[in-house]
N, C-alpha and C positions, 0 to 999 in steps of 0.2 A: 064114200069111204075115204079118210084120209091120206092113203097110200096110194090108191088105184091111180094106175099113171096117165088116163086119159083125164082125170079132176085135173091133172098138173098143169097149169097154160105157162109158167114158169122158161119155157123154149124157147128162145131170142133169136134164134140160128133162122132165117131166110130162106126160105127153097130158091132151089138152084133158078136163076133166071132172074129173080128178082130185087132191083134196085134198094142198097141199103146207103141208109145217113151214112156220111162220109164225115169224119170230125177233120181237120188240120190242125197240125201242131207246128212249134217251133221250137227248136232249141235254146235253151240259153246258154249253154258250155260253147258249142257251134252257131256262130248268128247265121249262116250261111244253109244252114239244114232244116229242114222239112220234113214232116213226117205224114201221112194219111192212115187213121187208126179208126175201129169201130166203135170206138164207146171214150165219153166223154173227158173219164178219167186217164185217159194215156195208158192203161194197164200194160200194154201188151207191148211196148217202148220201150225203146233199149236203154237199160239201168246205166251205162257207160257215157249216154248226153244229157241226164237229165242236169238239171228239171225241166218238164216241156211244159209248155204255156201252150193252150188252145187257143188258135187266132181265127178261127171259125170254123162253117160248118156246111156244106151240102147237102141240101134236101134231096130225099129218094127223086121226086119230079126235076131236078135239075143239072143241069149239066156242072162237071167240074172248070174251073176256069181254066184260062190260059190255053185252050183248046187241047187238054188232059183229057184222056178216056175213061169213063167207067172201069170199061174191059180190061185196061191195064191195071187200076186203080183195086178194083174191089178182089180180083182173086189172091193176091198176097195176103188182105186185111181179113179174107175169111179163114184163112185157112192159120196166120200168125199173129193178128190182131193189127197187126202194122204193115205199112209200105212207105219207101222212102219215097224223099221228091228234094231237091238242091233250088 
């Protein structure tokens, strides 16, 4: 059935515990800021620095640099699409 919501795989959301791609951004309004967002196109980046340029990206299996935590990292980015970083 084309409605039935278990056809849907459409659901991008992570169960809780589990490692997601971690994009980085940069400002260009601000050379100085950082941003850590879930998806590639910045959507969830605040409209007042844009434009943001992706300057890479963390795989679920890796650690973020600069000895950064997941733990810090991912629960902003699920819940508002973005977390800062300077």
């Amino acid at each position: 059935m084309p409605n039935d919501p278990v056809a849907n795989d459409n659901d991008v959301t992570l169960p809780r515990g589990e490692a997601m791609r971690i994009f980085i951004f940069k400002s260009e309004t601000r050379s100085d800021l950082r941003a850590f967002g879930d998806d590639l196109g910045g959507s969830g980046l605040p409209k007042q620095f844009r434009p943001w340029h992706a300057v890479g990206a963390i795989a679920p299996d890796r650690d973020p640099p600069h000895e950064l935590s997941r733990e810090v990292i991912e629960p902003p980015s699920r819940v508002t699409g973005f977390n800062f970083g300077a």
